[in-house]
SEVOGU-706895 format. One record per residue (C-alpha): residue number from 1; x, y, z; residue in three letters. Coordinates in Angstrom, 2 decimals. Layout:
@resi:NUM; x:X; y:Y; z:Z; resn:ala;
...
This chain:
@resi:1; x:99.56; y:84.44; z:160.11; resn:unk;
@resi:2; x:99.01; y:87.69; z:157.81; resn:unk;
@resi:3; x:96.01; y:88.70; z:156.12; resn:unk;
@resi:4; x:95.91; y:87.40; z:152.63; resn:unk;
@resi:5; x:93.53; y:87.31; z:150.30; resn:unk;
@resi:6; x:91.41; y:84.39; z:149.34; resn:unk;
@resi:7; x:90.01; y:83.60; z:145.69; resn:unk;
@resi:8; x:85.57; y:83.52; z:146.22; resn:unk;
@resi:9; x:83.35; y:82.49; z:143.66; resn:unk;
@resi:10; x:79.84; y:84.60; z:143.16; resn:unk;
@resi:11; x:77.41; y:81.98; z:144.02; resn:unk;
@resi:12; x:74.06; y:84.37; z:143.74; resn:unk;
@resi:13; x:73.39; y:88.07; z:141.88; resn:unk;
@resi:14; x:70.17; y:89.55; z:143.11; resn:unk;
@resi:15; x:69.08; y:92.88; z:141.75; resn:unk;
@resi:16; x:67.91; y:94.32; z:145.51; resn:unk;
@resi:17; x:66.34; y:97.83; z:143.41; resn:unk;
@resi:18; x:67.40; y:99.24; z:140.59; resn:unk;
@resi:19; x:70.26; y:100.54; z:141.67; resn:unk;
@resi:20; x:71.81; y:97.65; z:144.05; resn:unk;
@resi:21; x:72.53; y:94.77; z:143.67; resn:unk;
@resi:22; x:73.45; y:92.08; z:146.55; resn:unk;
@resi:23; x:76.22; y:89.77; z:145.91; resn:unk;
@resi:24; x:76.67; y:86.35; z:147.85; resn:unk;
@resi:25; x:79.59; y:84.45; z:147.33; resn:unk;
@resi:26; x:79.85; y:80.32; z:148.51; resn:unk;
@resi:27; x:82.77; y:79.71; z:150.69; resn:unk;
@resi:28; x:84.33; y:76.28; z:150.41; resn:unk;
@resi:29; x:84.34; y:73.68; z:153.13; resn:unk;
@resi:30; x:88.08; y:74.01; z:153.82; resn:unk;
@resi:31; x:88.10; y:78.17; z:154.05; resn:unk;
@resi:32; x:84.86; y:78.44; z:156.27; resn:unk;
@resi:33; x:86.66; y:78.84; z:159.21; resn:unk;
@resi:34; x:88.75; y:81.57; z:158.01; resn:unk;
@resi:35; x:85.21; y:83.31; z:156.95; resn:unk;
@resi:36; x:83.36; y:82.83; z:159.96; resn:unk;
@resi:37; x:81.86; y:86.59; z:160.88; resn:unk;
@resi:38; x:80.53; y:88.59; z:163.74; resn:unk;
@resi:39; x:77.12; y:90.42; z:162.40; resn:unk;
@resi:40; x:78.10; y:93.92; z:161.64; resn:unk;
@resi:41; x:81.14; y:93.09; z:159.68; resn:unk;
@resi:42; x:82.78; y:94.12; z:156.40; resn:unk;
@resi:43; x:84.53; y:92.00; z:153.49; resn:unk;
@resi:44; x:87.01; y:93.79; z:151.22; resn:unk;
@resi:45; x:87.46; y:92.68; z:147.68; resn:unk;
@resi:46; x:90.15; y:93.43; z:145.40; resn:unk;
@resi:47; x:89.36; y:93.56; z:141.67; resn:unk;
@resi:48; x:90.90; y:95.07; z:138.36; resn:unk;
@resi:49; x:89.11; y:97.58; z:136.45; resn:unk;
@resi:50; x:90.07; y:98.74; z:133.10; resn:unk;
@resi:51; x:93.56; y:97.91; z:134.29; resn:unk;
@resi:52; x:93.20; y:99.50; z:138.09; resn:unk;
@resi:53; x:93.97; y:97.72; z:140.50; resn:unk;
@resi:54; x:91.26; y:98.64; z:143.18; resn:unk;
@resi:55; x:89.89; y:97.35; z:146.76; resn:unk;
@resi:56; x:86.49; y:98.09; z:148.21; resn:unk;
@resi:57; x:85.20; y:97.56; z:151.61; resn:unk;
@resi:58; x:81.30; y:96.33; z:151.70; resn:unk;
@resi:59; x:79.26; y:95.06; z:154.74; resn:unk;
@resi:60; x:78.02; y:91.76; z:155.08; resn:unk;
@resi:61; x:74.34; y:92.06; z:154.86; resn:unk;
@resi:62; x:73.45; y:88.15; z:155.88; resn:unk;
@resi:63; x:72.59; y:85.93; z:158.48; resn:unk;
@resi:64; x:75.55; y:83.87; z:160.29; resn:unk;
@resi:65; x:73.31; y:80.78; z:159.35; resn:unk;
@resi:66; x:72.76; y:81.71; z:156.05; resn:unk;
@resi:67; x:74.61; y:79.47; z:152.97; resn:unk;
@resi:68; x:76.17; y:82.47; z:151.10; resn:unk;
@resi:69; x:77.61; y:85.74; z:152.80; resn:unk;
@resi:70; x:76.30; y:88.49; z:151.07; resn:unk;
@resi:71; x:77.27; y:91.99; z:151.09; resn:unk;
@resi:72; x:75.32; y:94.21; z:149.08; resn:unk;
@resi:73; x:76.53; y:97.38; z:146.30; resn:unk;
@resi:74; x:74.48; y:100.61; z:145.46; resn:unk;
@resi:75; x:75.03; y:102.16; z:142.56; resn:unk;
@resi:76; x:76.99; y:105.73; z:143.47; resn:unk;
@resi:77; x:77.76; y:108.42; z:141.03; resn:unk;
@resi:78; x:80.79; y:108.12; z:138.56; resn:unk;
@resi:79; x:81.98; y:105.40; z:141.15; resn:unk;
@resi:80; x:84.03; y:103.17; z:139.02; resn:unk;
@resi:81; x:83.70; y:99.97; z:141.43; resn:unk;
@resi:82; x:80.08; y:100.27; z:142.39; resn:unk;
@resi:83; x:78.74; y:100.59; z:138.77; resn:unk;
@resi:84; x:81.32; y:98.41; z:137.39; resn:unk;
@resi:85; x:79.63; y:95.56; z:140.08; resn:unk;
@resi:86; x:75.90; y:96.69; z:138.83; resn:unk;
@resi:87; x:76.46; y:96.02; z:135.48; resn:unk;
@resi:88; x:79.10; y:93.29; z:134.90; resn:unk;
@resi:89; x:78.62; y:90.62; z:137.81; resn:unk;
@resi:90; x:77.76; y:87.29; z:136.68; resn:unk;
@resi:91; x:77.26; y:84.30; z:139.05; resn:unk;
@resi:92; x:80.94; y:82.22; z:138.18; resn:unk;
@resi:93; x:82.81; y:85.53; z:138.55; resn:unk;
@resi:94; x:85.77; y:85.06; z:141.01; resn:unk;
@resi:95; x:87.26; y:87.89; z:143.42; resn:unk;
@resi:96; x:89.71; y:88.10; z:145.59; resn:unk;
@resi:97; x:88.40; y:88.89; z:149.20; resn:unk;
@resi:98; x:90.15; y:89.20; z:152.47; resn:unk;
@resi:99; x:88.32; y:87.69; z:155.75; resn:unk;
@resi:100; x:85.73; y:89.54; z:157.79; resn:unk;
@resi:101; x:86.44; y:92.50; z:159.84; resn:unk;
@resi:102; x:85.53; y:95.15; z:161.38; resn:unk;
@resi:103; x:84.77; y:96.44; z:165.08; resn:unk;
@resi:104; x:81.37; y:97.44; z:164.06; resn:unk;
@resi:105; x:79.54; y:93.76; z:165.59; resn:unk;
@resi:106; x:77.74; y:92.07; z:168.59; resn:unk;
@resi:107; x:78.57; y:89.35; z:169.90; resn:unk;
@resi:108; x:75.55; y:86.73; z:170.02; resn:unk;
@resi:109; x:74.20; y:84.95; z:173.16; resn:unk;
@resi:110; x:72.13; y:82.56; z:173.08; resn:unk;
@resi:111; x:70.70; y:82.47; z:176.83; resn:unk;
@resi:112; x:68.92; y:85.54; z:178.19; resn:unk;
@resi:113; x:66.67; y:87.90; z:177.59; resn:unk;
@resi:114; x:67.99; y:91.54; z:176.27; resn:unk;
@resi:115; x:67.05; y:93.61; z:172.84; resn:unk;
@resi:116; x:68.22; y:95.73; z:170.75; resn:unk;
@resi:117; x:67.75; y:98.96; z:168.92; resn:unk;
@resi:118; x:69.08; y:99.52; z:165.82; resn:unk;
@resi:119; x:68.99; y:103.36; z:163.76; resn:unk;
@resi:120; x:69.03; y:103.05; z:159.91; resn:unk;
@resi:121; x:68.98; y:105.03; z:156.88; resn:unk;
@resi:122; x:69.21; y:104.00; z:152.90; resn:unk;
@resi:123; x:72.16; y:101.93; z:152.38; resn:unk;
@resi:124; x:72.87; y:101.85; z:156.04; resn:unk;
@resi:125; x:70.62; y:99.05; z:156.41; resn:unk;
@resi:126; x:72.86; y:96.92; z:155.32; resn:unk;
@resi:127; x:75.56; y:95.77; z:158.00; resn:unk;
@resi:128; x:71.77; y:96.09; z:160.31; resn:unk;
@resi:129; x:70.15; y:93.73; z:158.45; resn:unk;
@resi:130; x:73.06; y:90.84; z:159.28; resn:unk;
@resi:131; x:72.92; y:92.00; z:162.82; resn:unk;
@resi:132; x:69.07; y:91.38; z:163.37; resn:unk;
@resi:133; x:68.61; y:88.32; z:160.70; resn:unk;
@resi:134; x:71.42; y:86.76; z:163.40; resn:unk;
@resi:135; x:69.72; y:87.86; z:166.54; resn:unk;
@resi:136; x:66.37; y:86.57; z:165.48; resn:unk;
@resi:137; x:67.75; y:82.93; z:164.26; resn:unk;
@resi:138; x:70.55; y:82.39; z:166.98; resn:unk;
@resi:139; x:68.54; y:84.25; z:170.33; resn:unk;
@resi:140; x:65.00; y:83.09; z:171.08; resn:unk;
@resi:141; x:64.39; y:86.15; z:173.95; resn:unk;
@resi:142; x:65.98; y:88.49; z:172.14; resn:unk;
@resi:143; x:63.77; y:91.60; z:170.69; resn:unk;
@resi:144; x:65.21; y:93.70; z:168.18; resn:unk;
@resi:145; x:63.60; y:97.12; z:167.14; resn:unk;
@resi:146; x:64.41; y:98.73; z:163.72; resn:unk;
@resi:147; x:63.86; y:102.85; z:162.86; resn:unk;
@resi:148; x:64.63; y:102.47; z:159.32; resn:unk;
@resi:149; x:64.75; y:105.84; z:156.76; resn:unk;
@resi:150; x:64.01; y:106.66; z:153.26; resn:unk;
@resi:151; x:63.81; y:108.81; z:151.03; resn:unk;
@resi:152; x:60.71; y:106.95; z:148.78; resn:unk;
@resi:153; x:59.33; y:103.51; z:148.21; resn:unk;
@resi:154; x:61.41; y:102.54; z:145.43; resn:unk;
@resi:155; x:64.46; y:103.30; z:148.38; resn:unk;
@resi:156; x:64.09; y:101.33; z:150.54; resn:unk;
@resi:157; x:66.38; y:98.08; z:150.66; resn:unk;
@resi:158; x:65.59; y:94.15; z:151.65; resn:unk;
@resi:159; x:61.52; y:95.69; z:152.19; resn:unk;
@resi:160; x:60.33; y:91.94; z:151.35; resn:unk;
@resi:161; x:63.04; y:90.50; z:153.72; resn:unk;
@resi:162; x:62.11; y:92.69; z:156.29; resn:unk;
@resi:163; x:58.23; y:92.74; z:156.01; resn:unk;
@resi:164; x:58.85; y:88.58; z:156.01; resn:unk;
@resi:165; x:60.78; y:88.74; z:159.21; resn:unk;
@resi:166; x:58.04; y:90.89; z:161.04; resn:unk;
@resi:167; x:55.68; y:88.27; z:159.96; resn:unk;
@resi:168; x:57.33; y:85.30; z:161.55; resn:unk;
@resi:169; x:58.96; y:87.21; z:164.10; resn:unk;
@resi:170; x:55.84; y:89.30; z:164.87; resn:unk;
@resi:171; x:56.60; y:89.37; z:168.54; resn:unk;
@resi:172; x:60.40; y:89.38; z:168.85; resn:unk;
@resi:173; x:60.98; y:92.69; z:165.51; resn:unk;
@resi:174; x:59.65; y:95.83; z:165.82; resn:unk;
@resi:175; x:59.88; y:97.56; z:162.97; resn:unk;
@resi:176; x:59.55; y:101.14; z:161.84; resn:unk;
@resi:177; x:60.02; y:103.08; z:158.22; resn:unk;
@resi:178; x:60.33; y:106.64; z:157.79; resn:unk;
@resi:179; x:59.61; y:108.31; z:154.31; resn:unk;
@resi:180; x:61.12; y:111.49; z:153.54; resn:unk;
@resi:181; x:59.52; y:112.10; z:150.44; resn:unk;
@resi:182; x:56.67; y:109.29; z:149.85; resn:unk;
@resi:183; x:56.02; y:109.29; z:146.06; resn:unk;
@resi:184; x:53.02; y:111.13; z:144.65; resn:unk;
@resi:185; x:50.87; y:108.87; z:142.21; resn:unk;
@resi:186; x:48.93; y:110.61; z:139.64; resn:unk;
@resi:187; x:45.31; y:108.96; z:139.19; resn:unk;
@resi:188; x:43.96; y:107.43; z:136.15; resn:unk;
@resi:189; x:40.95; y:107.80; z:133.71; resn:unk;
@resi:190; x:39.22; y:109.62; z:131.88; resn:unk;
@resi:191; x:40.25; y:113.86; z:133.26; resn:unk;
@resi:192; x:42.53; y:112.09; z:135.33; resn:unk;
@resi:193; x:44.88; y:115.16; z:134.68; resn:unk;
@resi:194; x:42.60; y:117.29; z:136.29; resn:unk;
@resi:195; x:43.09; y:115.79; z:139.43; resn:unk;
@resi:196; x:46.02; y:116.43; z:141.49; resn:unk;
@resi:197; x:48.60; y:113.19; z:142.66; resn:unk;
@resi:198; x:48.09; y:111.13; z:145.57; resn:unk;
@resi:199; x:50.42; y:109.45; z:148.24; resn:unk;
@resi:200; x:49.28; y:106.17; z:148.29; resn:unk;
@resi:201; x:52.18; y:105.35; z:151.32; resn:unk;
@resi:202; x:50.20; y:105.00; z:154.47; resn:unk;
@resi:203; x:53.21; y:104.59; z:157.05; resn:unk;
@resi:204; x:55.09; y:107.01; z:158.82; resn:unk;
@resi:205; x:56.81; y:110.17; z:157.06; resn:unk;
@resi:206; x:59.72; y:112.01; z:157.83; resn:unk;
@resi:207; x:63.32; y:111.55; z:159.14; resn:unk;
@resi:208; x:65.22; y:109.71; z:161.65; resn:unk;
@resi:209; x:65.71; y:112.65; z:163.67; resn:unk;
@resi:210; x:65.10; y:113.49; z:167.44; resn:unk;
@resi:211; x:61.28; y:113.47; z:167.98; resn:unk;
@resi:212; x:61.56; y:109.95; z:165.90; resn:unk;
@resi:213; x:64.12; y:108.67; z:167.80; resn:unk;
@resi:214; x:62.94; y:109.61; z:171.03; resn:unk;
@resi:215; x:59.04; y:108.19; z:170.26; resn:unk;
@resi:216; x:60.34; y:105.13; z:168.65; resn:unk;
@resi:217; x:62.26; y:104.30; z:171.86; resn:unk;
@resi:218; x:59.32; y:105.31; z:174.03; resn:unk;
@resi:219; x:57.06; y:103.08; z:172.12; resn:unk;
@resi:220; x:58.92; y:100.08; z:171.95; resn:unk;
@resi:221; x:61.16; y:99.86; z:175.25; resn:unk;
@resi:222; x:60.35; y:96.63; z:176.69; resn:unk;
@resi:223; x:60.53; y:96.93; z:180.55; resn:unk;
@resi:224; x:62.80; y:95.13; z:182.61; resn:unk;
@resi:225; x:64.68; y:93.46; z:179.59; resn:unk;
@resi:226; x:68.06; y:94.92; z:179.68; resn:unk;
@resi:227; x:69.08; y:96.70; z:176.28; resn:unk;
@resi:228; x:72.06; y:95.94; z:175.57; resn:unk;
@resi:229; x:73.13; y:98.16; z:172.22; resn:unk;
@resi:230; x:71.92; y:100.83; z:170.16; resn:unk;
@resi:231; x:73.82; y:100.45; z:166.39; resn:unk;
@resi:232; x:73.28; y:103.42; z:163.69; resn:unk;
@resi:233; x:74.47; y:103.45; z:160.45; resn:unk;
@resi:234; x:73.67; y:105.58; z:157.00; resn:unk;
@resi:235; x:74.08; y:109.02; z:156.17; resn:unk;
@resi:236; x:77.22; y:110.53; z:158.37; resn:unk;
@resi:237; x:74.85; y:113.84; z:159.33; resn:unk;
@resi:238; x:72.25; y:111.00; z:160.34; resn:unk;
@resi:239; x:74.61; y:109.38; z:161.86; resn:unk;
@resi:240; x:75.88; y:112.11; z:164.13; resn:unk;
@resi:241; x:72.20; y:113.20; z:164.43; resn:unk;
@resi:242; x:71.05; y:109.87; z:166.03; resn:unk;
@resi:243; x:73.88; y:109.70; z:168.55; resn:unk;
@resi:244; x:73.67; y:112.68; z:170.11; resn:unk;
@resi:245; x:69.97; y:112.54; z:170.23; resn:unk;
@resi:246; x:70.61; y:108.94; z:172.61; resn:unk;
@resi:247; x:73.16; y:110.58; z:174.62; resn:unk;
@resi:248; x:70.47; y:113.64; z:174.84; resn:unk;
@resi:249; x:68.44; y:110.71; z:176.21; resn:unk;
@resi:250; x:71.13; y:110.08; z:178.68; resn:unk;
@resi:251; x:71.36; y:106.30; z:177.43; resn:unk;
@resi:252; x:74.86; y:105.39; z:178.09; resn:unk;
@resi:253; x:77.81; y:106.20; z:175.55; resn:unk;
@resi:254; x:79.22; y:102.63; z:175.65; resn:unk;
@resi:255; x:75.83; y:101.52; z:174.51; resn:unk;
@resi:256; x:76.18; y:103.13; z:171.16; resn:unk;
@resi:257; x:78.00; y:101.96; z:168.53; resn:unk;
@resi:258; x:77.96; y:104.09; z:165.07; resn:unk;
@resi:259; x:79.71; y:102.64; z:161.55; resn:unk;
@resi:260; x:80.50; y:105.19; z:158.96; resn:unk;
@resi:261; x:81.02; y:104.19; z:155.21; resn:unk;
@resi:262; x:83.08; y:107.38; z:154.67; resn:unk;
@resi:263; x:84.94; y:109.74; z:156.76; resn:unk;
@resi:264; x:82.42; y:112.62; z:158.17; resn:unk;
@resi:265; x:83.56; y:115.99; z:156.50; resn:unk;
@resi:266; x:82.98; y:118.08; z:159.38; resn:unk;
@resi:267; x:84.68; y:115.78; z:161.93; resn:unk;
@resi:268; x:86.85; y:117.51; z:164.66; resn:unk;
@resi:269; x:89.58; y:114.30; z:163.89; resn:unk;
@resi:270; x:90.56; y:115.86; z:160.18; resn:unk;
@resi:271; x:93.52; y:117.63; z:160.03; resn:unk;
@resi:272; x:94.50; y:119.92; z:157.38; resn:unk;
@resi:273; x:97.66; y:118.81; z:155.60; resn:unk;
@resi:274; x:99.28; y:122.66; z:155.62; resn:unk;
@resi:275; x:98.83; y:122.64; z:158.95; resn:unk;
@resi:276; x:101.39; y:120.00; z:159.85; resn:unk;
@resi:277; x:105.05; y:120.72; z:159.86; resn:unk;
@resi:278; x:107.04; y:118.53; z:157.13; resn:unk;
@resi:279; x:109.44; y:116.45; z:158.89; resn:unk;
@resi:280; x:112.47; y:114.36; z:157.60; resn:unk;
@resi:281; x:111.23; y:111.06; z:159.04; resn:unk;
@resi:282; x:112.66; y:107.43; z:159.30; resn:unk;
@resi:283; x:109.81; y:105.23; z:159.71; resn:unk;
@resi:284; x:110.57; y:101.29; z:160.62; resn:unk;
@resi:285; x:107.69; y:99.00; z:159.20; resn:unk;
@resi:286; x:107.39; y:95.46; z:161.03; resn:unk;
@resi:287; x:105.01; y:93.20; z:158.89; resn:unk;
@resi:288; x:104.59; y:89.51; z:158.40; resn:unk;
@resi:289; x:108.23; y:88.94; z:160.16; resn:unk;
@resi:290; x:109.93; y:91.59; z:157.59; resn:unk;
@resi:291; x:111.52; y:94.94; z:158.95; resn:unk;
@resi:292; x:110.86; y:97.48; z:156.46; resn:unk;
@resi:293; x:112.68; y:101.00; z:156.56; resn:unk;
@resi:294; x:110.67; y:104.27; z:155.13; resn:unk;
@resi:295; x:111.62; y:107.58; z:154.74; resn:unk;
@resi:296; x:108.88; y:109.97; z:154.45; resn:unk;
@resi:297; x:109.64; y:113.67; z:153.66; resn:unk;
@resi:298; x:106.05; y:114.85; z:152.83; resn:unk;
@resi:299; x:102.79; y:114.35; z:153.48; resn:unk;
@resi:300; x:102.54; y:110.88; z:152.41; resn:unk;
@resi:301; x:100.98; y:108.29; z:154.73; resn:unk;
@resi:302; x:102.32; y:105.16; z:155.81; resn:unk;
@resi:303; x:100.24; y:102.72; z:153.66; resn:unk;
@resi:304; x:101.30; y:104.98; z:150.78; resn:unk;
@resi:305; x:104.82; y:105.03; z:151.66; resn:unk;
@resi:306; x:104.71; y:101.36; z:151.46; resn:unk;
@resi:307; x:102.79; y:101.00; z:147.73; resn:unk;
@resi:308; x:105.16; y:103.53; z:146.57; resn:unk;
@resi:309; x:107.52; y:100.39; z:147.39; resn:unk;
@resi:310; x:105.76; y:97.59; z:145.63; resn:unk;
@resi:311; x:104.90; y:96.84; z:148.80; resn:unk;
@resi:312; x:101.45; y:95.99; z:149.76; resn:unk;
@resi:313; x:100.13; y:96.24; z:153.50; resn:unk;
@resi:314; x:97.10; y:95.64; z:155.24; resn:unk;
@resi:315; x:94.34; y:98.02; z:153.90; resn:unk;
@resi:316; x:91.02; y:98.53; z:152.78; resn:unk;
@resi:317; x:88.92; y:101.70; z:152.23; resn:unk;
@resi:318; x:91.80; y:104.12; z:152.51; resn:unk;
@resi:319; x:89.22; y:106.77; z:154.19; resn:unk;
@resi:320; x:89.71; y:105.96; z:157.67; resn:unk;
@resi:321; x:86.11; y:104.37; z:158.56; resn:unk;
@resi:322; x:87.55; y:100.97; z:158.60; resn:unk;
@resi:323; x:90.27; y:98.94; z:160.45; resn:unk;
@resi:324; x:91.91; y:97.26; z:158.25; resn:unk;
@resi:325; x:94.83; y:98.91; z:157.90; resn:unk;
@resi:326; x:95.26; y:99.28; z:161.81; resn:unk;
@resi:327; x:99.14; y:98.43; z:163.49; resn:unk;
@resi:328; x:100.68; y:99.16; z:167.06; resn:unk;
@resi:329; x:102.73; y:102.46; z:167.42; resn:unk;
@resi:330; x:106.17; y:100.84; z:169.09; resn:unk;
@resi:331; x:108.50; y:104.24; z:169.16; resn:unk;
@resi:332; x:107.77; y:108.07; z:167.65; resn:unk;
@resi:333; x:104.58; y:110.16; z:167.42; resn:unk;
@resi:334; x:102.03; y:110.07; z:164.51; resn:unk;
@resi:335; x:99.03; y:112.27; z:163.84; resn:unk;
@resi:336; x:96.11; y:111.08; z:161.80; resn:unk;
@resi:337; x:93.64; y:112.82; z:159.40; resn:unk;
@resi:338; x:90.69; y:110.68; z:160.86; resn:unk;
@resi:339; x:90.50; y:108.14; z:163.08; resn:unk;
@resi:340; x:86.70; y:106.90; z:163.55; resn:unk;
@resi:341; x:87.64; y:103.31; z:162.48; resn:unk;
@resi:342; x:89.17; y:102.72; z:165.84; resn:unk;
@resi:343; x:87.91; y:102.17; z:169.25; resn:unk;
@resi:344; x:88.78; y:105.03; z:172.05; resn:unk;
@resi:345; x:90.39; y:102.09; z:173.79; resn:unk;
@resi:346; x:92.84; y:101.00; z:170.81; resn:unk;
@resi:347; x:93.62; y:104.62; z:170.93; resn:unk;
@resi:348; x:94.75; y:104.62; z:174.44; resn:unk;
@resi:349; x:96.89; y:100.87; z:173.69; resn:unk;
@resi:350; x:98.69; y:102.57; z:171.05; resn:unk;
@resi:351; x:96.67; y:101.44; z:167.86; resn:unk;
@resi:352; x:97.29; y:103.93; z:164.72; resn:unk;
@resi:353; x:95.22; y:103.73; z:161.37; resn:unk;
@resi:354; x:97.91; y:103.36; z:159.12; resn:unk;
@resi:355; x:96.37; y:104.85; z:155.92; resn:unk;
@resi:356; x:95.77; y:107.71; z:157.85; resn:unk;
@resi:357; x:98.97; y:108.51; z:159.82; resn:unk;
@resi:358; x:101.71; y:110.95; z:159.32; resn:unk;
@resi:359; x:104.86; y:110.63; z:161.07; resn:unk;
@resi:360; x:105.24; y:114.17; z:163.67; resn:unk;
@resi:361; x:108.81; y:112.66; z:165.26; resn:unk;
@resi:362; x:111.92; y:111.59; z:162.96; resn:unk;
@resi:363; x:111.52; y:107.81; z:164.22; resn:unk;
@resi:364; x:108.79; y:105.95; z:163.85; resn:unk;
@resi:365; x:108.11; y:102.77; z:164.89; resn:unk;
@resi:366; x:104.77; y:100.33; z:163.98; resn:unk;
@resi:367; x:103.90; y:96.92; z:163.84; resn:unk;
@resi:368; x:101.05; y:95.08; z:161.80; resn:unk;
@resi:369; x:99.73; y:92.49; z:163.82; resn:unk;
């Protein structure tokens, strides 16, 4: 069956800080299977914005047991969906939303003892916070430890959720914030503005960076339980940071598992466009039992190739993080700009990130699945 989109209704709005806001939308009795989610997943929703037609990857922030999947949407600069989803959603709203995905999950268990560590930063928190709100309701043994970075109090997302689930979870969540920049309060009274601001924040300070990461770990290893992942998302230089700070700690590279919301500048994968010769190419498109013939002369990609048909493909955030978009290579080579949204062994099967690819032969074969 292909991926199609599905109409949701916004069941609940919460303003998370003042500049996110966490959407959960009710899925009816009859679609719940279709919605069922691995913690650490994404949904993508497709809306219309002053006449765009846009799409938008988010990751689900809830439970598996909770009523409503939630994903949650900070506020970014000039971004048209992320403010337009601040200001203007109302519980009723309706959007169109494609199932879960993602290969950024665990897989829960309920028998046996293991834990978890899990490496956040600001909005980063959120696919994390589904991950261990899961582990703590579905496995009894299981012990989950959090380093979790901000820049200030006002910054830091689902505090209350989080402070709650170290209270009934006292034993089984370990849980660590980091404060860049704690705020500075300025006293008051009479010659109060003589005095100089305080920090009233009494936690931790600083980053998630490697004397963090390698005391947090020290501190809250449980011996003889087996650990069985380390997840990191936030910033992408926090990102990179953390994991080669674990590897430093020679904890095992299939252990680690790292989800980027955009495609890391600075990443080895990117290609330049001027450096790839242009090619005349003939590329054959198998989706949802169709055969589809391209012909690509530039430096268009394949998912573009297709829109520029009326044609409309698989796809989500168009930067390469995710997998939405992913298909099988059948015949020709194809180089991509980035490729962190797939696993090294989808690579080696053949898997391409179609938003990202550019045909290097003059055939080209791929197949959605």
């Amino acid at each position: 069956m292909p991926i199609q989109f599905h109409n949701l209704k916004v069941a609940t709005v919460r303003q998370v800080t003042a500049t996110a806001v966490q959407i959960g939308f009710k899925i009816p009795e009859n679609k719940k299977e279709i919605f069922q989610f691995e913690p650490g997943q994404y949904l993508t929703i497709s809306l219309t914005i002053n006449g765009e037609k846009v799409r938008r990857a988010y990751s689900i922030c809830s439970a598996t047991h909770e009523p409503t999947i939630n994903i949650l949407v900070k506020r970014i600069d000039q971004g048209l969906v992320s403010n337009y989803l601040n200001d203007e959603i109302k519980v009723g709203n309706t959007f169109d939303v494609l199932p879960p995905n993602g290969h950024f999950k665990l897989t829960l268990k309920e028998q046996g003892q293991r834990q978890y560590f899990f490496f956040g930063a600001g909005s980063g928190i959120t696919p994390l916070m589904s991950m261990i709100g899961s582990i703590l309701e579905s496995e009894p043994q299981t012990v989950c430890h959090l380093l979790y970075g901000n820049r200030d109090e006002d910054n830091i997302l689902f505090q209350r959720k989080l402070d709650r689930l170290q209270l009934v979870y006292k034993n089984r969540f370990k849980l660590n914030y980091l404060l860049s920049r704690p705020k500075k309060i300025q006293p008051k009274g009479m010659f109060s503005f003589l005095q100089s601001p305080t920090v009233s924040w009494t936690g931790a300070t600083g980053r998630v960076d490697k004397k963090s990461i390698a005391t947090f770990i020290k501190n809250n290893t449980t011996q003889n339980t087996p650990v069985d992942g380390y997840f990191i998302c936030g910033p992408n230089p926090m990102i990179e940071a953390t994991y080669e700070n674990l590897l430093n700690l020679q904890i095992e590279k299939d252990l680690i598992h790292r989800e980027y919301f955009t495609a890391p500048v600075s990443s080895e994968e990117i290609i330049a466009s001027t450096d790839r010769e242009q090619i005349n190419a003939t590329v054959k498109v198998k989706l949802d039992g169709q055969e589809i013939d391209l012909q690509i002369t530039d430096s268009t990609n394949i998912v573009q190739a297709l829109l520029d048909k009326n044609i409309e493909p698989p796809y989500s955030c168009l930067s390469g993080t995710c997998s939405t978009c992913m298909a099988k290579l059948v015949e020709g080579e194809v180089v991509m700009d980035v490729s962190i949204g797939l696993e090294d062994d989808e690579k080696e099967d053949g898997y391409i990130l179609t938003c990202q690819a550019h045909p290097l032969t003059e055939k080209v074969t791929i197949e959605y699945p």
